[in-house]
N, C-alpha and C positions, 0 to 999 in steps of 0.2 A: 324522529326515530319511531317515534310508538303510531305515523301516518303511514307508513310503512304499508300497514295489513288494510289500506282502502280498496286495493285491487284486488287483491288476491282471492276473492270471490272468482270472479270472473274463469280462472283455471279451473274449477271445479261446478260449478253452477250446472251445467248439464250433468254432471254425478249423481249430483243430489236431487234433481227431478226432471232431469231433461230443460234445463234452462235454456229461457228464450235467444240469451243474449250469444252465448257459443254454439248451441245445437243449431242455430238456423244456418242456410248455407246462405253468402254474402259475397259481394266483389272484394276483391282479395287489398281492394284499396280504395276509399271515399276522398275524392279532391275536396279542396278547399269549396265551397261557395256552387256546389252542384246540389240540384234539387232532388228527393227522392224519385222523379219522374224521370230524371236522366240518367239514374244513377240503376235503377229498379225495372222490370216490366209490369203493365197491366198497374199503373196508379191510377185511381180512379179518385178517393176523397182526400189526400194527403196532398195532394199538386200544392207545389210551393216549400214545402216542408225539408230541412236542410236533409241530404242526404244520409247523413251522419246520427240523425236523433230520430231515424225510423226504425229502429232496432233496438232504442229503450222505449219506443212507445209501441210496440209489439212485444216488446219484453212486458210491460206496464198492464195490456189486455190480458196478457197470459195469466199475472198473477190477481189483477183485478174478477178476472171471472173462474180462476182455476182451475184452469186447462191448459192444455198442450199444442205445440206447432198444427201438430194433426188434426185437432179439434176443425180449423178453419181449413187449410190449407191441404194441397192435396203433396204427400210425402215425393220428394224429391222435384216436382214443378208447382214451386209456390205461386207462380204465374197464375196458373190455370181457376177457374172461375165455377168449378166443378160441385161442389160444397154449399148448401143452402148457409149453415152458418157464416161463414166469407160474406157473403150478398147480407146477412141480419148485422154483422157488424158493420157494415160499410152506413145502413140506416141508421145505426146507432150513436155512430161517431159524428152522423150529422145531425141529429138529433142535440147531443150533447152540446154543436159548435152554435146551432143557435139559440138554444137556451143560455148557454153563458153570453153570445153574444147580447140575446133581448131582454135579458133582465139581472144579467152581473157586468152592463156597463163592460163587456169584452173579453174583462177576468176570466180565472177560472176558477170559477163558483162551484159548480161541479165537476165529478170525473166518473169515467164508469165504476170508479169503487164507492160512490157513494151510495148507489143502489145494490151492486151486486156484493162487495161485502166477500170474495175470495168463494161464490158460488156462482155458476152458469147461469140458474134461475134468480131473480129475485123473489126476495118473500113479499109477499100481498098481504098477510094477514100475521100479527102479532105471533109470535110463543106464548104460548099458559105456561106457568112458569109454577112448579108446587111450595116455591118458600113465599113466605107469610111477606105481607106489605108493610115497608115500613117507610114513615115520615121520613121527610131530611129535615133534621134541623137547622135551623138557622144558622145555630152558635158553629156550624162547621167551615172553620175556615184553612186555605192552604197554608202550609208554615212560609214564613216570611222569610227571603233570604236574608242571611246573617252577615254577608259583607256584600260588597260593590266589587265589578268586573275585573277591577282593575288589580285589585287588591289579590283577589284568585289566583289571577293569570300571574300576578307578582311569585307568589307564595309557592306556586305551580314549578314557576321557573328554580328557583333558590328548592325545592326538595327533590328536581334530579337532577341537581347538580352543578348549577346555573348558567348562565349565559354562555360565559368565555368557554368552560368544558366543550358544550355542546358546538360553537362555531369551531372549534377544533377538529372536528371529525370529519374525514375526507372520505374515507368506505369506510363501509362495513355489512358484514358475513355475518348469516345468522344458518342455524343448523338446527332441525330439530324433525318433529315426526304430526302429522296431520292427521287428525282423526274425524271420520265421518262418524253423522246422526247414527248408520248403522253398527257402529264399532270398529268399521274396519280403518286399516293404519297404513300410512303412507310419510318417508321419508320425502322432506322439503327443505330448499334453500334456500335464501334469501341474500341477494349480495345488493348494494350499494354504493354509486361511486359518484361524487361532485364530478362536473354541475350534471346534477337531471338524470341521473340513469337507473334504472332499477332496474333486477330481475328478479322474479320468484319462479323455481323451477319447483315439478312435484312429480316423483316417478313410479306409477300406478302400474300396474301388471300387464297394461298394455301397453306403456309406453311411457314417455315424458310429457308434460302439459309444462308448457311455459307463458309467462305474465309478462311482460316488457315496456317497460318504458325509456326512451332515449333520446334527449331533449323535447322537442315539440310531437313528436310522432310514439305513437305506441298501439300494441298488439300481444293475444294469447291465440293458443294455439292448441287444443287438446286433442289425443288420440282420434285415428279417424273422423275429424273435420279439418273443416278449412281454417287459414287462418282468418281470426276476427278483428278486423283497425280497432280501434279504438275511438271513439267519438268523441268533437271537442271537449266537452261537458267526463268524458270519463278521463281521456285527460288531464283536467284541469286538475282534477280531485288525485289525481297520481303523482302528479307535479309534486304535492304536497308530500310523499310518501318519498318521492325519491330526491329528498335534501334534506339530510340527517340533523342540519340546525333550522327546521323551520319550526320546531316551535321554541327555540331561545325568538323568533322574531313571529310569533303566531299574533301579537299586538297590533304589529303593522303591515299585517295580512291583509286585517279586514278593516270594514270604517265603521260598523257599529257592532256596541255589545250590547246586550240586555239582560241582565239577571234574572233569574228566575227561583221559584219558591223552592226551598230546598227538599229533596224527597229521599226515602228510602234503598236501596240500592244491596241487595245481599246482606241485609241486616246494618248496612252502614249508613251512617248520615251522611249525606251528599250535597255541595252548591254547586249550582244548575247554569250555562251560561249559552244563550245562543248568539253567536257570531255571525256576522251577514256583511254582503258585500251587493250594491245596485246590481240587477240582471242576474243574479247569479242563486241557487239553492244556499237557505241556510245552513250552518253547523252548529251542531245540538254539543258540547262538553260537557260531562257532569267529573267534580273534583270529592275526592276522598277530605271531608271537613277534619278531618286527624292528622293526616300522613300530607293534605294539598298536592297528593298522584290524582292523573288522571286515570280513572277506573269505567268511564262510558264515554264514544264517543258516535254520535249518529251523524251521519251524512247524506246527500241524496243526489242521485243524476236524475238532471230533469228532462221530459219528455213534451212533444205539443197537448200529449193526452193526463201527462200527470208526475208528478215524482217518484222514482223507484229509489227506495230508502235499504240503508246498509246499516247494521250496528253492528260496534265494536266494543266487547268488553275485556281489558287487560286488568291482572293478578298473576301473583310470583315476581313482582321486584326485587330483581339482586344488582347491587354493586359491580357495575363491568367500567375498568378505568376511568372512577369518577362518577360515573353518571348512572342512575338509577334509570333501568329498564326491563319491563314486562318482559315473562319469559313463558308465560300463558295469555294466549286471548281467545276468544269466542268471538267467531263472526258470522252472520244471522241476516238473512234475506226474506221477504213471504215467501221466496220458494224453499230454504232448506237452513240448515247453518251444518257452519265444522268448528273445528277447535283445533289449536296449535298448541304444542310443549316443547318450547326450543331446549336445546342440551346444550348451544353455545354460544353465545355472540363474540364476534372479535371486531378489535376499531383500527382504522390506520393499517390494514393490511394489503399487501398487492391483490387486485382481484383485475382478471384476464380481459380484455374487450370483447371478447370474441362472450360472454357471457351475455352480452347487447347486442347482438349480431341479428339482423331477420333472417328469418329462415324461406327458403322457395316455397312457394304457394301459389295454387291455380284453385280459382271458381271461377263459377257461373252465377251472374245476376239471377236472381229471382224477384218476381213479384209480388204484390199483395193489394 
């Protein structure tokens, strides 16, 4: 239920600052197993790179150095070669590939955010900084988590509702109103329906933006742009969103947990768990140590250049047949965040196919 709000960036991400991942103009479909050189024009350092994950790793430089499509790329022919920044990134990113290749053994050691830091320039020279220096002490240590993984994710399941509740739910409709960083407010839907299908609809004064997901394939779509596919990797993370018992079975998701120190969270004490799966971005849960809800969850699509990371914070659990569900969350990107306040959830209700339906769309590849 509460995996739901992993996509639903994506509908509004260019609202909020011109996001790389909807504002760029893109083919209206990425095959399976095509490289972005077949897929894009004018690839020059990415050759080889799945067609699909070069739009979070331009989404990735946008936030890593904070700027905009425009910054690099000349507006409406991203092909074009026009732009001295375009030619400094292209040194950059090679720059980057073999440093991690000569001395992080291939990893990646670095990324462009480790120098730039969400600025164009790097800093060269320190901040002076006018508060007084102080020692760290020794005796400082992080709090120790207070139970094991297992025991959480137990404790997690049995406070909304438990198991059997949650494999019960075949759809479900959520209603409420989305509010941007600037205050303004937008009416949003959310439906659900086993196996595999989400939509999030949100209807802004230009128009409708919609989120989708509908088994293996998925796509948004916001006013005056094209439609965006959706990349394996964003997918994968949606999958989770659109099957209302995935986490009665979140256990046997993944193959490793790891507990982490418990920290602070809105004034409440929290255990901290990060969930991982071989080849895949970890996910970050932090659990309410009172109530055992989940109240943070961080996620990331990964890129060849870096991780581009989501947080999700849920509060206002109320009682909707049985099971305890967030009816406020805050969702937070480096480029922006919004927040949602549903007015209704319902379970077990008819909801239309045609809610999952793609819609027509034409572009034009562009390059980079």
């Amino acid at each position: 239920m509460h995996f739901v709000r992993f996509a639903a960036f994506f509908a509004v991400a260019c609202l909020l600052t011109a996001g790389f991942v909807v504002a760029q103009p893109g083919p209206a479909s990425v095959s399976n197993g095509q490289t972005a050189e077949q897929v894009y024009k004018n690839i020059q350092v990415l050759k080889g790179t799945p067609a699909d994950q070069l739009m979070p790793s331009m989404q990735f430089i946008s936030t890593a150095l904070g700027v905009h499509c425009e910054h690099c790329h000349v507006e409406g022919a991203f092909d074009k070669d026009d732009k001295k920044p375009k030619q400094q990134a292209r040194q950059m990113i090679k720059m980057m590939a073999e440093l991690n290749h000569d001395d992080f053994s291939g990893q990646r050691g670095i990324t462009c955010y480790s120098c730039h830091r969400g600025a164009l320039r790097p800093r060269r020279t320190p901040p002076v900084t006018n508060e007084p220096v102080r020692a760290i002490s020794a005796s400082v240590q992080a709090v120790q988590p207070s139970a094991d993984a297992t025991a959480i994710l137990d404790r997690y399941q049995q406070a909304v509702g438990g198991v059997e509740a949650l494999i019960k739910v075949s759809t479900q409709t959520e209603d409420g109103v989305m509010e941007l960083a600037t205050g303004s407010q937008y009416p949003i839907q959310v439906s659900l329906k086993n196996p595999g299908k989400r939509s999030v609809a949100i209807k802004f004064s230009t128009g409708q933006s919609v989120e989708v997901l509908n088994g293996d394939a998925g796509w948004s779509q916001v006013p005056g742009r094209p439609l965006h596919p959706m990349s394996a990797a964003e997918v994968q993370a949606a999958k989770m969103g659109a099957d209302p018992g995935f986490i009665a079975r979140v256990k046997s998701s993944f193959t490793e947990f790891q507990i982490r120190p418990d920290i602070m969270i809105d004034g409440r004490a929290v255990t901290a768990i990060r969930a991982s799966n071989p080849n895949m971005p970890p996910l970050r849960l932090y659990f309410d140590k009172q109530s055992g809800l989940l109240v943070r969850m961080v996620r990331y699509v990964d890129s060849p250049l870096g991780r581009n990371p989501t947080q999700i914070d849920y509060s206002d659990y109320r009682n909707v047949a049985g099971i305890m569900q967030p009816f406020h969350w805050t969702v937070a990107q480096p480029q922006g965040r919004y927040s949602v306040q549903l007015n209704a959830i319902q379970v077990n209700v008819p909801v239309d196919e045609s809610r999952f339906a793609k819609p027509d769309a034409t572009s034009a590849s562009q390059g980079h």
